[in-house]
C-alpha positions in Angstrom: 14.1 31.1 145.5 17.8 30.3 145.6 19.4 28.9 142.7 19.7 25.2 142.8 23.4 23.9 144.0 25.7 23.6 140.6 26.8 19.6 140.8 30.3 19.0 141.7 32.7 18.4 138.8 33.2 14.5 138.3 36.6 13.0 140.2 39.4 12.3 138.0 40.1 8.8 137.3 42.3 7.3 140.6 45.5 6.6 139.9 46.4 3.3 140.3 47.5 2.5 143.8 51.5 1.2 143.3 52.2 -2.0 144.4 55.9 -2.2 145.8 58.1 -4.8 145.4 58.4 -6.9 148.2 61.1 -9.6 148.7 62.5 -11.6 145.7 60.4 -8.9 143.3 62.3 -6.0 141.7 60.4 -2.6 140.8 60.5 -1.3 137.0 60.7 2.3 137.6 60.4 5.0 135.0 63.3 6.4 133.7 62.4 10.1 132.8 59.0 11.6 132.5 56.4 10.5 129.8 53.8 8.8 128.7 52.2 5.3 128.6 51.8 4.2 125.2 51.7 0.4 125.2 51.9 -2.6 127.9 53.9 -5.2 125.8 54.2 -7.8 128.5 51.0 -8.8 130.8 50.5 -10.5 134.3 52.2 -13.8 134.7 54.1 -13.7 131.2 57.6 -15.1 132.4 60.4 -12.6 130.7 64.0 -12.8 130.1 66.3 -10.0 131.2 66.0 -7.5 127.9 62.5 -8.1 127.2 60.3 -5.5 126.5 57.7 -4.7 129.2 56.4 -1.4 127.5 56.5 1.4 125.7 56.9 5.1 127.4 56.9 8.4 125.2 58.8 11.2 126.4 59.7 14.3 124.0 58.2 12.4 121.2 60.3 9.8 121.0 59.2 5.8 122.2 61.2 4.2 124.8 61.0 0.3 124.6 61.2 0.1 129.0 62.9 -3.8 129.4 63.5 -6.0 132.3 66.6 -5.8 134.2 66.6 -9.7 134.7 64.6 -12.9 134.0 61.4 -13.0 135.9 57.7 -12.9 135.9 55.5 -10.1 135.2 53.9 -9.4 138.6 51.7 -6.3 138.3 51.5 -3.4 136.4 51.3 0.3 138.1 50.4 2.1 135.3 48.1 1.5 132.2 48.3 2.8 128.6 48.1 6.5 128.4 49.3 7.6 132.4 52.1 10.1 132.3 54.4 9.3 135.1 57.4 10.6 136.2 60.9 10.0 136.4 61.6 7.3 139.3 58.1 6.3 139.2 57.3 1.9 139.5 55.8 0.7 136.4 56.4 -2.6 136.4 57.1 -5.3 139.2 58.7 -8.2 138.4 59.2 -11.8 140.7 
């Protein structure tokens, strides 16, 4: 008898489809590569420009990622604990 087929591995987690900014929004984009450590802001929290929106490790240090200008949070592309990369959205704003 032939062996019974192996099962196929389990799919990584999707990566959250990025939502672009479309007009009157402005993308948060990563810096440099790291990691997702915190979301400090959430959906539909109004911010002022040099807020903190969240935190991104990248060669063990924490970068506090801010807004550029007042606004509203309008999605998150990443969660806690993504790496991303450099040029990457994290954050859209409205």
């Amino acid at each position: 008898a032939a062996p019974a087929p192996k099962a196929a591995p389990a799919p990584a987690a999707p990566k959250k489809a990025a939502q672009s900014a479309g007009a009157g929004e402005q993308s948060i984009d990563a810096p440099m590569p790291g990691k997702i450590i915190k979301l400090v802001a959430s959906v539909g929290q109004s911010v002022n420009a040099g807020d903190v929106l969240l935190i991104l490790e990248a060669m063990k240090m924490q970068n506090e990622i801010t807004a550029d200008a007042a606004g509203t949070v309008k999605a998150f592309n990443v969660d806690a604990g993504n790496n991303v990369a450099a040029g990457d959205s994290l954050v859209i704003l409205g």
